[in-house]
C-alpha positions, 0 to 999 in steps of 0.5 A, spaced: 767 090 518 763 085 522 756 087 526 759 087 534 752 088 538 744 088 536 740 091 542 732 090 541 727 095 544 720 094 544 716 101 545 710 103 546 706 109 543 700 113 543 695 111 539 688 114 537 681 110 538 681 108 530 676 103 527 677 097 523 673 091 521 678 088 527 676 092 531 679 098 535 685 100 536 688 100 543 691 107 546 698 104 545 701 101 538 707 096 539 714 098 535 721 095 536 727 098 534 733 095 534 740 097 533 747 095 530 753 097 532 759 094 528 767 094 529 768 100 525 764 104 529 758 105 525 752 104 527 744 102 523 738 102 526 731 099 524 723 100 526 719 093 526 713 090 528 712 090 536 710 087 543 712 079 545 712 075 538 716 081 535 721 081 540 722 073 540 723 073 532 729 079 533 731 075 539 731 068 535 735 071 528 740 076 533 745 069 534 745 070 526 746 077 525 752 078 531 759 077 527 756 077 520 758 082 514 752 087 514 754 086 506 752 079 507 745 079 506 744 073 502 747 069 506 744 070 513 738 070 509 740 063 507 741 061 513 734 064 517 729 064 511 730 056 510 727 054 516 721 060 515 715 058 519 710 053 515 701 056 515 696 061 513 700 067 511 693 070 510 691 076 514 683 075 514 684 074 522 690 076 524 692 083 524 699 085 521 705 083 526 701 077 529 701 072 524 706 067 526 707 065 519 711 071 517 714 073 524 721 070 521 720 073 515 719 081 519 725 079 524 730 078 516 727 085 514 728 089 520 736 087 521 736 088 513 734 095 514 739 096 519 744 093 515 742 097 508 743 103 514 750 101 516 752 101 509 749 107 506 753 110 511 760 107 510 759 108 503 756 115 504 750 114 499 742 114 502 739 107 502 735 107 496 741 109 491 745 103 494 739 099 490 740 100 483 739 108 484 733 112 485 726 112 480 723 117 484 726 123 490 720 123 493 714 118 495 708 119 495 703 117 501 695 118 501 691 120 506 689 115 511 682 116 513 678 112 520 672 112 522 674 113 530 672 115 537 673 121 541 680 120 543 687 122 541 690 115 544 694 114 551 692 114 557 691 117 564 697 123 564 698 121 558 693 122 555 693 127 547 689 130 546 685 129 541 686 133 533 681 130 529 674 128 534 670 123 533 668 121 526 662 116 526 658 119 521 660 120 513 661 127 514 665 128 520 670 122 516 670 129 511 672 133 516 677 129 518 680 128 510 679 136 510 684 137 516 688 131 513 690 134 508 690 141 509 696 139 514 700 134 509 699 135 503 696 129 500 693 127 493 690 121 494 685 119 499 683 112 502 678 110 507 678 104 512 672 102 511 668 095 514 666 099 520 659 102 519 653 099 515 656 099 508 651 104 505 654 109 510 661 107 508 657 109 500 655 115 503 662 117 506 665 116 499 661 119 495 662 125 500 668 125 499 668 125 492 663 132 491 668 135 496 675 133 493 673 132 486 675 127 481 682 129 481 684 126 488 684 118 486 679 114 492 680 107 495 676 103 501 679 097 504 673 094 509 678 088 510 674 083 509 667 085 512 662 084 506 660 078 503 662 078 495 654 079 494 656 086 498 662 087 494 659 087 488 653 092 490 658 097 493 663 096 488 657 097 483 654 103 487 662 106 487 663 105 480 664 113 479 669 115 485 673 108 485 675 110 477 680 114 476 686 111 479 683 109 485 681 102 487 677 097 491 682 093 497 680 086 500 671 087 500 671 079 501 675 073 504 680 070 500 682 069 494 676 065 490 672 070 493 675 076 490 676 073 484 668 072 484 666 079 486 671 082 480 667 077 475 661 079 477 664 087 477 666 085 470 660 083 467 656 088 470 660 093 466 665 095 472 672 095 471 674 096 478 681 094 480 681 090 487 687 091 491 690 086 496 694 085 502 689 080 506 689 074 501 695 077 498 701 077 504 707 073 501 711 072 493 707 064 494 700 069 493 701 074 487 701 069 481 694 065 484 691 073 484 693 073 478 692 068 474 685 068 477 683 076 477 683 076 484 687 082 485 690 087 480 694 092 485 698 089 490 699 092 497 707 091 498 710 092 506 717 092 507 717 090 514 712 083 513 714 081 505 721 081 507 725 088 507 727 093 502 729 089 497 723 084 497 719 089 494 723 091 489 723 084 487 715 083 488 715 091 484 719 087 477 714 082 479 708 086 478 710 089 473 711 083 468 704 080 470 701 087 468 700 088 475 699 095 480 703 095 485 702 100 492 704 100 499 702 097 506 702 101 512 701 099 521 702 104 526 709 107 526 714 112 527 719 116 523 724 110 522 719 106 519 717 112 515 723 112 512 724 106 510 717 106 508 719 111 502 727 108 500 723 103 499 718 107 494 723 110 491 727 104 489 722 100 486 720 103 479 714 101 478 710 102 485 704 106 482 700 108 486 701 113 493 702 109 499 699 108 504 701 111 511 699 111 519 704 117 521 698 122 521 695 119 527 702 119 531 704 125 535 711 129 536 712 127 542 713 120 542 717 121 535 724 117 535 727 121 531 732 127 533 730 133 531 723 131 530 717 129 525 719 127 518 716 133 513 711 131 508 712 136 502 705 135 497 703 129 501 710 126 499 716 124 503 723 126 500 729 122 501 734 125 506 740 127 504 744 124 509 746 117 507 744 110 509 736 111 512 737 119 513 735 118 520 738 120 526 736 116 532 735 120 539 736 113 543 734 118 550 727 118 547 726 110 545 729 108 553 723 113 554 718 108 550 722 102 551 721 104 559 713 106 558 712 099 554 715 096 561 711 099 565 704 098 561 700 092 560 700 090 553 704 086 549 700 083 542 695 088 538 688 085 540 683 090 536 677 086 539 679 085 547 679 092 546 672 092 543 669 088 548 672 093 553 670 100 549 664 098 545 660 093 546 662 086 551 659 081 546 663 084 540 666 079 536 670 080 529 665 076 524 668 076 517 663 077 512 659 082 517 655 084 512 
């Protein structure tokens, strides 16, 4: 069995007006699905990173991919990961799937998905039982919670409607969480922060916390916007709702700053975990945050840390420096979803609810045939159906595929699309505050 064709399609999706340090989130997010067929008649498929950048990594690896084994991943992984692009793997200014320094690394995850689907299925096993067999059935997601405009993504015709409103306000973000959860489920709570001023950003949390209570763990992730003075104020002022298995993500730049805000938190008597998926992005970041303090809980993500396996990899890793491990998540259909959640379940130490964007997708632009993926008590259960569980409707991706073509984005630009909402001077200034 030899891979026999590997088609590339760039999708573009409805996205709502979220809110980040970045920026804001255009009306459409970016995706590539890819798929490969083999010589035995099986087929695997795979959700990627989207726009140009994206489709130019999957079309520099495909002369690799096309006559291989699917089996054969340490091979192609010899052959493409050599020549990884050399830089900053940081994402303190580029957004996640803009960064040229991992775009090779993002192209090898998705044909290795691709590839764990096609041998799930010619073995009749689901991916995440090929892979030492399953820690867990179910992954455990959180509720992902943006400050956001009016708007439920789209444009003209195309417009959705809009199921949350506008959340601008610490108690419209409670609403919001309230609806979340109510819908899916979910035990965990993380707020995107770095968007209001940081006492409004203490404020929401703290609402939070009166309404859902100490049993529902509390993250914020404001991506960089505070200096380490503001880190440690709201670090100190949230000491009580980031307890108890929540976690404070990326407050400042960079690994020397992190490590300072969790000196300063310690001394002060704060034991609070920071977590990470800005100064840490690649196996070349872990041990530095370790040895210096700068994170304690590590965001994986399949799609930019290499695949599936890599995380599995970067799980045993943490778990021999004592680390908490967690997950990453960008705007993202089903497919990914799921790869998300087999790559959950086959890392035993993935601590912590992952992270996930899937809330704010909708019904009619999912890929997947028979419709959305179902969360059961916040958490996603891995199919039956062997290999990814997913059964791709390829009518539905050559709809997106023909709205991509007809749209004019091509790379995610949180601020052009500031400049162009909000306000026609904003520029991205990493610490805001």
């Amino acid at each position: 069995m030899v891979i026999k064709s590997f088609s590339i399609h760039p999708l573009a999706v409805a996205d709502p007006p979220l809110r980040s340090s970045y920026g804001l989130h255009a009306p459409y997010a970016l995706r590539t699905v890819i798929r490969l067929d083999t010589t035995d008649g099986i087929s695997g498929a795979a959700e990627a990173h989207g726009g140009e950048g994206s489709v130019a990594a999957l079309e520099a690896i495909r002369k690799h991919v096309l006559g291989m084994d699917p089996f054969a991943l340490h091979a192609l992984w010899m052959r493409w990961g050599a020549g990884e692009s050399s830089g900053d793997r940081s994402q303190t200014w580029l957004v996640p799937g803009e960064n040229p320094a991992d775009a090779r690394r993002r192209a090898f995850a998705a044909v290795e998905a691709a590839c764990l689907d096609i041998i799930g299925k010619a073995v009749g096993k689901p991916v995440c039982d090929l892979l030492g067999g399953r820690a867990r059935d179910a992954a455990p997601f959180s509720a992902y919670l943006f400050y956001k405009h009016a708007g439920g993504g789209g444009e003209g015709a195309d417009a959705r409607v809009d199921e949350y409103g506008e959340c601008l306000t610490p108690e419209s973000i409670v609403r919001q969480c309230r609806q979340m959860i109510g819908r899916y489920g979910f035990r965990e709570i993380k707020l995107k922060g770095g968007v209001l001023e940081p006492e409004l950003e203490i404020r929401t949390m703290r609402l939070l916390r009166e309404e859902f209570g100490p049993s529902y763990p509390l993250r914020i992730d404001p991506n960089c916007a505070w200096t380490v003075e503001t880190s440690v104020r709201v670090g100190l002022a949230l000491k009580e709702e980031l307890s108890g298995g929540g976690y404070l993500e990326d407050p400042t730049a960079g690994l020397e700053g992190m490590a300072e805000v969790r000196r300063r938190l310690l001394k002060a008597g704060a034991d609070i975990p920071l977590a990470s998926n800005v100064a840490v992005t690649g196996f070349e970041h872990v041990v530095p945050a370790w040895r210096t303090g700068a994170a304690q809980v590590i965001l994986s993500d399949p799609h930019y840390w290499g695949g599936i396996r890599a995380v599995q990899r970067l799980g045993d890793l943490c778990e021999n420096l004592g680390l908490g491990l967690s997950m990453h998540s960008n705007n993202h259909l089903g497919l990914s979803l799921l790869i998300m959640a087999h790559s959950c379940c086959a890392t035993p130490w993935m601590k912590f609810a992952c992270d996930t964007h899937y809330p704010w997708q909708q019904e009619k632009d999912e890929i997947l045939a028979g419709g959305r993926v179902r969360f059961e008590q916040g958490s996603v259960r891995i199919p039956e159906r062997p290999g990814l569980g997913a059964e791709i409707d390829w009518d539905q991706v050559a709809r997106l595929e023909e709205r991509y073509r007809k749209l004019p984005y091509r790379k995610r630009d949180d601020a052009e699309e500031m400049r162009k909402h909000v306000d026609p001077a904003w520029k991205r200034i990493v610490p805001r505050w």
